[in-house]
VMD Tcl script that draws the C-alpha trace (Angstrom):
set ca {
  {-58.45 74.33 0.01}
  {-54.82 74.22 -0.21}
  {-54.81 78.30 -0.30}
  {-57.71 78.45 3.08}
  {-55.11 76.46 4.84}
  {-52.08 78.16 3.98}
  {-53.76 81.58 5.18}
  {-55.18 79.80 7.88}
  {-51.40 78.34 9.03}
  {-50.25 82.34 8.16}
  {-52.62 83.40 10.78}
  {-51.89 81.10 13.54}
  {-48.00 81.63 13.04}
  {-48.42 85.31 12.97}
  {-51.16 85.28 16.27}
  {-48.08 83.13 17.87}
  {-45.65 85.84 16.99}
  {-47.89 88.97 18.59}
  {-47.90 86.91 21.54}
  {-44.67 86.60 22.03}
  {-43.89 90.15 20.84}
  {-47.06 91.17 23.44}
  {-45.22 88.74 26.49}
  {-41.50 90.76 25.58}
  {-43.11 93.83 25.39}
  {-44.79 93.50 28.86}
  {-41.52 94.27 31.14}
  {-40.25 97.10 29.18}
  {-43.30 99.10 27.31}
  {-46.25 98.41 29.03}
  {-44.47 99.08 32.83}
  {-42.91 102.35 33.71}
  {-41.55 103.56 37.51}
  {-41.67 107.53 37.82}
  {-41.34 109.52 41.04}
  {-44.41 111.11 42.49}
  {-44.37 114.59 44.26}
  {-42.81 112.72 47.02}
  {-39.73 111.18 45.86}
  {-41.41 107.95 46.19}
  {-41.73 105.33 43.13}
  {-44.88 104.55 41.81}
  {-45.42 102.05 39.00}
  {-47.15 102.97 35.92}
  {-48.88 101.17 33.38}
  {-49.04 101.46 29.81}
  {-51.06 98.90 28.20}
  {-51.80 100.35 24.34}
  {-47.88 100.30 23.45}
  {-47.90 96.03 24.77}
  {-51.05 96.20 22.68}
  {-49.46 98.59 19.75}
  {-45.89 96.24 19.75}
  {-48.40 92.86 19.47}
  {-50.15 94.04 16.87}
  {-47.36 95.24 14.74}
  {-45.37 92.24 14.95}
  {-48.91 90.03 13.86}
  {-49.16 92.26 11.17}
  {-45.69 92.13 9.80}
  {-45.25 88.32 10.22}
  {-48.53 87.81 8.98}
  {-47.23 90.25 5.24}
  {-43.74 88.18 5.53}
  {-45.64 84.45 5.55}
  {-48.19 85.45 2.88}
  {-45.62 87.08 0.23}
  {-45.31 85.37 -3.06}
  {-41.44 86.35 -3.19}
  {-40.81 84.05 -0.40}
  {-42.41 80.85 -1.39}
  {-40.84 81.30 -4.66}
  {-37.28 82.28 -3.21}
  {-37.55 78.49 -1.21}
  {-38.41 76.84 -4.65}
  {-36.11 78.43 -6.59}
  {-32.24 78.17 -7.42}
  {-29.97 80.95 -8.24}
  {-27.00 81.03 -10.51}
  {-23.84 82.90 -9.37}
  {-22.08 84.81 -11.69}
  {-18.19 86.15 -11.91}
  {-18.72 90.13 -11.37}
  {-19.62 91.41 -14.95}
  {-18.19 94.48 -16.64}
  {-21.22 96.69 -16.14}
  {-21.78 95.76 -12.70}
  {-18.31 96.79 -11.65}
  {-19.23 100.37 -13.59}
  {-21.97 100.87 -11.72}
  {-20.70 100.07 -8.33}
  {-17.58 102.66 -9.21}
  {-20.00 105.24 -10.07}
  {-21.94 104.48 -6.84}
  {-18.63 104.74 -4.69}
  {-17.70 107.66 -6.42}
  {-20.79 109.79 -5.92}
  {-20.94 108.52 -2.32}
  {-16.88 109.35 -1.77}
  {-18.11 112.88 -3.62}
  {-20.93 113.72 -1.29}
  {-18.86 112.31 1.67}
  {-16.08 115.11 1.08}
  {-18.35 118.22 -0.04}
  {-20.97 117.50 3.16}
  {-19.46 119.95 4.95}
  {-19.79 122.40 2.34}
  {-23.34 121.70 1.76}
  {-24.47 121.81 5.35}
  {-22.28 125.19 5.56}
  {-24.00 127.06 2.46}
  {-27.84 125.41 3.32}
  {-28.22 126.37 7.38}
  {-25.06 128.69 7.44}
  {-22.02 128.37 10.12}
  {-24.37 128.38 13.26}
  {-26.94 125.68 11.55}
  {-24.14 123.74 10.00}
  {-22.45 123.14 13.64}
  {-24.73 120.05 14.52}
  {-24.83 118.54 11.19}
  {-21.24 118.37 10.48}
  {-20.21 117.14 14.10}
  {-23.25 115.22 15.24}
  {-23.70 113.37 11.72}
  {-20.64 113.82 10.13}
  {-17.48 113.29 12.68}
  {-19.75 111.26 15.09}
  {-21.10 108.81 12.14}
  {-17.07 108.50 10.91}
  {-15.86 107.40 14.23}
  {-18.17 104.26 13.71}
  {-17.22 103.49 10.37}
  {-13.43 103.66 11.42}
  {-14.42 101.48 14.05}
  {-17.04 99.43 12.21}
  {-13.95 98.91 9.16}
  {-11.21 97.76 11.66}
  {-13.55 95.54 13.49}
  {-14.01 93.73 10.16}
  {-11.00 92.75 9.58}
  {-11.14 90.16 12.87}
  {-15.09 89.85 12.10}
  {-15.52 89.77 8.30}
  {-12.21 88.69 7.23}
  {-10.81 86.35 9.72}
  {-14.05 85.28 11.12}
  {-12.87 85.97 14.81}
  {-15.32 87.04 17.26}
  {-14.77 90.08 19.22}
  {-17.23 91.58 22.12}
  {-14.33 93.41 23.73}
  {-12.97 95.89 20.66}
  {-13.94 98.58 22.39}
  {-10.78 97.70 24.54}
  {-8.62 98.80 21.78}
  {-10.94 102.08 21.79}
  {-10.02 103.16 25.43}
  {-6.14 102.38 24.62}
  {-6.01 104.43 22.27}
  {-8.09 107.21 23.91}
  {-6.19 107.08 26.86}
  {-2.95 107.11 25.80}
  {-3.70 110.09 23.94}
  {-4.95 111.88 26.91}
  {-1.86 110.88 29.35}
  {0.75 111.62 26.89}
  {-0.79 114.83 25.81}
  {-1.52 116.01 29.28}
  {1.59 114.75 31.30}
  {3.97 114.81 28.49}
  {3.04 117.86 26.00}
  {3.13 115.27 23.13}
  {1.45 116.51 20.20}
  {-1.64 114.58 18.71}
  {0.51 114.08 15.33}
  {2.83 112.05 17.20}
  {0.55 110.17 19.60}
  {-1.55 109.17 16.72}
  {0.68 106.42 15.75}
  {1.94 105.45 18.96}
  {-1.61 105.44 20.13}
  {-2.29 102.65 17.63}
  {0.98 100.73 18.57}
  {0.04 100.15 21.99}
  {-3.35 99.28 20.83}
  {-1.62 96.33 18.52}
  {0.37 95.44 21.21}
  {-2.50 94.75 23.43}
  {-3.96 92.92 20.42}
  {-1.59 90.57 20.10}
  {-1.63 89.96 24.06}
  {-5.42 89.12 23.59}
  {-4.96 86.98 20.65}
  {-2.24 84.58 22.31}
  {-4.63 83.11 25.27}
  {-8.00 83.20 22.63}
  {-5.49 81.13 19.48}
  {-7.24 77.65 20.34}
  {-10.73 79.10 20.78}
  {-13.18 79.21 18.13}
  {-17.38 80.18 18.45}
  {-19.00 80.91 21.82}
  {-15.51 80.65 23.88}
  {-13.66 83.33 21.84}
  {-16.56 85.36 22.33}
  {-16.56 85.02 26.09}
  {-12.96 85.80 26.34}
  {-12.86 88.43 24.27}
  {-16.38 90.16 26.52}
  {-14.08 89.74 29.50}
  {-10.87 91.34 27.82}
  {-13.11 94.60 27.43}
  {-14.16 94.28 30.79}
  {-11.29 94.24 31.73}
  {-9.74 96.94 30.82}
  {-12.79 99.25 31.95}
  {-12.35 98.11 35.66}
  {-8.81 98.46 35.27}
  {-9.06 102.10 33.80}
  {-12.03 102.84 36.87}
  {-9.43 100.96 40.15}
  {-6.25 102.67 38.41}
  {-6.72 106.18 39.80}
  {-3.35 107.08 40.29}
  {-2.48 107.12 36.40}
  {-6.44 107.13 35.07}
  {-8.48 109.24 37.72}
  {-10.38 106.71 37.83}
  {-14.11 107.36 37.11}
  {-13.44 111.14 37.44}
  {-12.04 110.85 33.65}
  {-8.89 112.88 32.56}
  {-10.10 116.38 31.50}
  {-8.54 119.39 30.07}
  {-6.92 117.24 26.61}
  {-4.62 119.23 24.64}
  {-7.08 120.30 21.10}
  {-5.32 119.57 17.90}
  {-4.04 122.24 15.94}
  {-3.56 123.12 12.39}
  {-0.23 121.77 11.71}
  {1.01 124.26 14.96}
  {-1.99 126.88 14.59}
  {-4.19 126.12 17.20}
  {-7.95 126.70 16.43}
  {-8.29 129.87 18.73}
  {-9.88 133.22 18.48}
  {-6.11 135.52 19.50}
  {-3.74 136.52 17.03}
  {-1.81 133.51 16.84}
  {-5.09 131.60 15.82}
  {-5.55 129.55 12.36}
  {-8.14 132.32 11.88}
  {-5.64 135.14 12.61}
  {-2.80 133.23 10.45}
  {-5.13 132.99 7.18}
  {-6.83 136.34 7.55}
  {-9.96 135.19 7.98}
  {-13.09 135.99 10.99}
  {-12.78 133.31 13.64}
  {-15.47 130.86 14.24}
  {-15.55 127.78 15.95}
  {-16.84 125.96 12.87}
  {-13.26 125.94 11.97}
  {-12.09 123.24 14.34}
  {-15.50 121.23 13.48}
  {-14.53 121.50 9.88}
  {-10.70 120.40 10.69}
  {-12.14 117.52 12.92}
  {-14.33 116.53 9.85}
  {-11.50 116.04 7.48}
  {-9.65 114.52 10.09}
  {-11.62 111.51 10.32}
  {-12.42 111.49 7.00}
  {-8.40 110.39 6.35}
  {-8.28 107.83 8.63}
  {-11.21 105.97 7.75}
  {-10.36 106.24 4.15}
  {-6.86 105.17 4.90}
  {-8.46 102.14 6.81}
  {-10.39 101.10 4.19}
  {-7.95 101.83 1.70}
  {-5.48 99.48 3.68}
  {-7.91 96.58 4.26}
  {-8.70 96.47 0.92}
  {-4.87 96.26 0.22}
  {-4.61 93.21 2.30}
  {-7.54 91.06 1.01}
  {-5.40 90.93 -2.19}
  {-1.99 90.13 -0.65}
  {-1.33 86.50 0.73}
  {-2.22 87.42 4.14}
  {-6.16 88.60 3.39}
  {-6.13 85.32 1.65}
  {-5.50 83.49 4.40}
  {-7.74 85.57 6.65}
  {-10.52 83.99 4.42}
  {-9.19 80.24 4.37}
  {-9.33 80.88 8.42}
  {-12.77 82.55 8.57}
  {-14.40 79.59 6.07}
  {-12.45 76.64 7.68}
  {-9.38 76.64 10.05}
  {-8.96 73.00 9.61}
  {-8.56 73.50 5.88}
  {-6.55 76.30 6.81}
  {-4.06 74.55 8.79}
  {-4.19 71.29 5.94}
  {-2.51 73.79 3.40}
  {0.12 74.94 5.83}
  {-0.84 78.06 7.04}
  {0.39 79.43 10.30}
  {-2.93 79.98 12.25}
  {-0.96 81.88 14.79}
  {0.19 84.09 13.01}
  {-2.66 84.48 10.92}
  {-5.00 85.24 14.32}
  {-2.74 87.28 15.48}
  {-2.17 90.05 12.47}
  {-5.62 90.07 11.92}
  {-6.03 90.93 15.85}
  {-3.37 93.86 15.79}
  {-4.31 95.54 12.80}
  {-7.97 95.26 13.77}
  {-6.99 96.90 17.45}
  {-4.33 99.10 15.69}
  {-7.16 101.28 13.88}
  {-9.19 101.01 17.16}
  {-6.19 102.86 18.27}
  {-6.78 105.59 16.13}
  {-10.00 106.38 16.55}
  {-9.44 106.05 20.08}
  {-6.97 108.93 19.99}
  {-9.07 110.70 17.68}
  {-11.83 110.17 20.33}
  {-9.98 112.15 22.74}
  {-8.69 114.76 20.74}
  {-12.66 115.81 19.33}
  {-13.83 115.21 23.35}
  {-11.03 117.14 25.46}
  {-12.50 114.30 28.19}
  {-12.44 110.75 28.13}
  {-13.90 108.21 30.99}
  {-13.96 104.56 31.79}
  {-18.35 105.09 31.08}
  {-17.19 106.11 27.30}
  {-16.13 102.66 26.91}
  {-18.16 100.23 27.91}
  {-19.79 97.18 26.89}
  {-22.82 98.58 24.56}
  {-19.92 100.28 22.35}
  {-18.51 96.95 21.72}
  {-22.15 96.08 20.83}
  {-22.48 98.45 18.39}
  {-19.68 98.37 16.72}
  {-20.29 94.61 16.20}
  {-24.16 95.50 15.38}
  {-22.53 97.74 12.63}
  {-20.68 94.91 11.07}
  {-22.77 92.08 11.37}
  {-26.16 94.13 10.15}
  {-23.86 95.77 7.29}
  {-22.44 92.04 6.22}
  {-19.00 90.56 7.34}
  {-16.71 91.78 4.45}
  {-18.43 94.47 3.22}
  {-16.77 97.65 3.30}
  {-19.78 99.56 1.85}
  {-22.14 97.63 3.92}
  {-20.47 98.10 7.08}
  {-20.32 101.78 5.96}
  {-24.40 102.16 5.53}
  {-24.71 100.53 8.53}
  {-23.09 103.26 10.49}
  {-24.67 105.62 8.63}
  {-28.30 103.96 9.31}
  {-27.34 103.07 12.99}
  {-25.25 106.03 14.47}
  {-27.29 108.55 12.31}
  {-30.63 106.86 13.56}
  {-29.85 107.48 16.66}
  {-29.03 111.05 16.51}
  {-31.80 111.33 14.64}
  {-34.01 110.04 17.73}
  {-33.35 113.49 19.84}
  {-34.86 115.17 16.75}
  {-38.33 113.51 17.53}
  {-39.61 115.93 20.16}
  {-43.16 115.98 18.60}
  {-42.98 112.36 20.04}
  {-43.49 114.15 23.26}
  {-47.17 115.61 22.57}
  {-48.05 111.61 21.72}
  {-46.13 110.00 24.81}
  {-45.96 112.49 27.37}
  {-43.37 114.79 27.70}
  {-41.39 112.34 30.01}
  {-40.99 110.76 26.58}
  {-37.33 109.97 25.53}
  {-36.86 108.64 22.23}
  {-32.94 107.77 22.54}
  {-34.35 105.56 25.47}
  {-35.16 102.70 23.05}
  {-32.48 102.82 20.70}
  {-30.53 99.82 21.71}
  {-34.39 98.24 21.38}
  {-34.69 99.45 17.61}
  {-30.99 98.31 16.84}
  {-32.16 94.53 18.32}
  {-35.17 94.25 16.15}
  {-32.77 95.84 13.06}
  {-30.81 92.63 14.10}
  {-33.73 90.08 14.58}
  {-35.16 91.49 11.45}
  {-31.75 91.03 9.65}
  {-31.44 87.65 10.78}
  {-34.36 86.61 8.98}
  {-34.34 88.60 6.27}
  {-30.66 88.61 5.28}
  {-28.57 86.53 7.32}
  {-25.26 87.93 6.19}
  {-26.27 91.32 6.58}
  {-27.46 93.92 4.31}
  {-24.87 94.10 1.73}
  {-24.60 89.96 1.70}
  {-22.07 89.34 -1.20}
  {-18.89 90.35 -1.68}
  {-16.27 90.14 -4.41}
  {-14.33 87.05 -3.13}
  {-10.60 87.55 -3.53}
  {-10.33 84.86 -5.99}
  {-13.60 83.60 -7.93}
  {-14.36 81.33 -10.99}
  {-15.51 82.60 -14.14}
  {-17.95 80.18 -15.16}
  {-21.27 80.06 -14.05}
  {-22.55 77.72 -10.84}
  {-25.68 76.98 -10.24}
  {-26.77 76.70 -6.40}
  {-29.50 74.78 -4.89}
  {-31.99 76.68 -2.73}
  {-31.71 74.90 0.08}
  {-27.67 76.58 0.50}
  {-29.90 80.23 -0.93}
  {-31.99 79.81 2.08}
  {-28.58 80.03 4.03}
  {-27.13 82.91 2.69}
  {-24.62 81.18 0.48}
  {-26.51 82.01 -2.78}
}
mol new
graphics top color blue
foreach p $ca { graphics top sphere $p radius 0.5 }
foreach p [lrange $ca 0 end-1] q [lrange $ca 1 end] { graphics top cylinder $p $q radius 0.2 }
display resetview
């Protein structure tokens, strides 16, 4: 009896669940405006997807309530051990073969589809993918580390974009130089936004920080005369080779080694490029979370009160962990500009702020390697989505797949939630740990503590 009921109570939760994924779906799958021959709208329906996204979420709720590894994770404890010998082995060799593959994908894309194939894959999931784990790693620091919410980082993007693209263009200052001082003004405007946000904790530093972002956009779209407004500043001086500019004519990088030109040169550059300054940005986070200030980033993210009880300087705390956060959103803002030759207000609006947090929050505030795979998982994805054209002979060839990406990165999130609340990679060596063991009760598992 006790077994009839449960299934029974498994069904009726997961019938609730396709209705509500059936209601959601309603607005955006099952109704569809498309021009006629006239120009005129006319509103189509498309009933078996409502029907297709009900039945799928029954049918995975209904798997999730009636798995024996759940009703056993809510009965039993865990026991949290200090990070043993072997385990940091393995997760060395792990990092290592992943840093390997990182820095020889170039050269594996380049011998397997050659330099015309290899184009694509290098830029559209290599450099692309990197850009959002720069991002993704400096966002952590004020996410993961400090515990500070941010919906406006990609603030620090566009500062450091456009001050790239005025220096380089009104000025003739090289990239090499604008790097840094792309990532100054970026902490500088950092600090500025932590000042009015240091009393504001939750919900109100998130609001702030959404209307910092916005911010900036309008400004950068009503402030023609420097920006262009939403015309965009075109025509960005290309990085070069240390001087050699990547260029078919005899002063070339090609011409200088002795090799034939091809644009997969500057791809290749742009690769490596990236490729430093994420690895310097984990390298220097990493850094930190073992010097006094990292440490106090954690007292602030589990308990400010605490924080303040031990006689920490909040103030300053907030605001280092703002600048260097918006100081590497600096340079991949100027990086940005360099790869695009173009950058716009409409490159930096709110849904990049979105993802970037989506990237740190699915991958697990903290976790380098997490925030990392979530990159990979969400950025890659969706490049992967204009691969699907056979999607087209299913749907109808006014069938976009990159359409619902933003959809599939919400029910990645909703699906996190429940599944992992602290993301995917959901512990993390603390910067100082006991050695003995601890047991913890499953009611603080069931939270995410275990």
């Amino acid at each position: 009896m006790a077994e009839t009921s449960s299934v029974r109570a498994a069904l009726a939760d997961a019938a609730r669940y396709g209705l509500i994924a059936g209601a959601l779906a309603f607005p955006i799958l099952a109704l569809r405006v498309e021009p006629d021959f006239s120009n005129k709208l006319v509103l189509e329906t498309r009933w078996s997807w409502m029907l297709g996204a009900a039945i799928a979420a029954f049918v995975i709720r209904l798997v999730l309530a009636l798995a024996p590894a759940r009703a056993a994770r809510r009965t039993l404890a865990t026991a949290v051990d200090a990070p043993s010998a072997g385990g940091k082995t393995a997760t060395r060799a792990i990092a290592a073969f992943g840093l390997g593959l990182i820095v020889a994908w170039p050269l594996i894309v380049l011998f397997t589809f050659g330099p015309a194939g290899a184009l694509k894959w290098i830029d559209n999931y290599g450099v692309q993918i990197l850009i959002y784990v720069m991002l993704g790693w400096g966002l952590n620091i004020v996410v993961g580390l400090a515990g500070l919410l941010d919906l406006g980082y990609v603030a620090f993007y566009a500062v450091g974009a456009y001050a790239y693209a005025l220096l380089a263009t009104n000025y003739g200052v090289s990239f090499w130089l604008c790097l840094p001082l792309a990532g100054i003004l970026a902490a500088f405007w950092g600090i500025l936004l932590g000042f009015p946000v240091l009393r504001l904790r939750g919900d109100y530093l998130a609001i702030v920080t959404l209307a910092f972002g916005e911010i900036i956009r309008i400004v950068l779209v009503n402030f023609s005369a420097l920006t262009n407004g939403d015309a965009g500043i075109a025509s960005i001086p290309r990085v070069t080779f240390f001087g050699l500019p990547f260029i078919a004519g005899p002063k070339g990088f090609a011409a200088y080694f002795d090799i034939p030109f091809s644009p997969i040169h500057r791809v290749v550059f742009l690769y490596y490029l990236i490729l430093a300054l994420a690895l310097v940005t984990s390298l220097v986070t990493l850094r930190l979370r073992r010097l006094p200030i990292g440490r106090a980033w954690e007292a602030l993210r589990e308990d400010e009160i605490a924080c303040r009880s031990l006689g920490l300087d909040t103030t300053k705390i907030k605001l280092t962990a703002f600048a260097l956060g918006a100081m590497f959103g600096g340079f991949a803002g100027a990086f940005f500009a360099v790869r695009q030759g173009f950058v716009s207000p409409s490159s930096f609006n709110f849904v990049e702020s979105a993802t970037i947090l989506a990237i740190v929050v699915l991958g697990g505030r903290g976790s380098q390697i997490g925030v990392a795979a979530a990159a990979i998982a969400i950025v890659g994805g969706s490049e992967l989505l204009r691969e699907l054209d056979f999607l087209k002979q299913i749907f109808g060839d006014g069938f976009d797949p990159t359409q619902y990406r933003m959809l599939l990165v919400g029910l990645a999130m909703v699906v996190m939630m429940n599944w992992r609340p602290r993301g995917f990679v959901s512990s993390r060596t603390p910067t100082i740990f006991l050695g003995e063991r601890k047991t913890i009760a499953a009611d603080l598992v069931q939270e995410g503590r275990g």
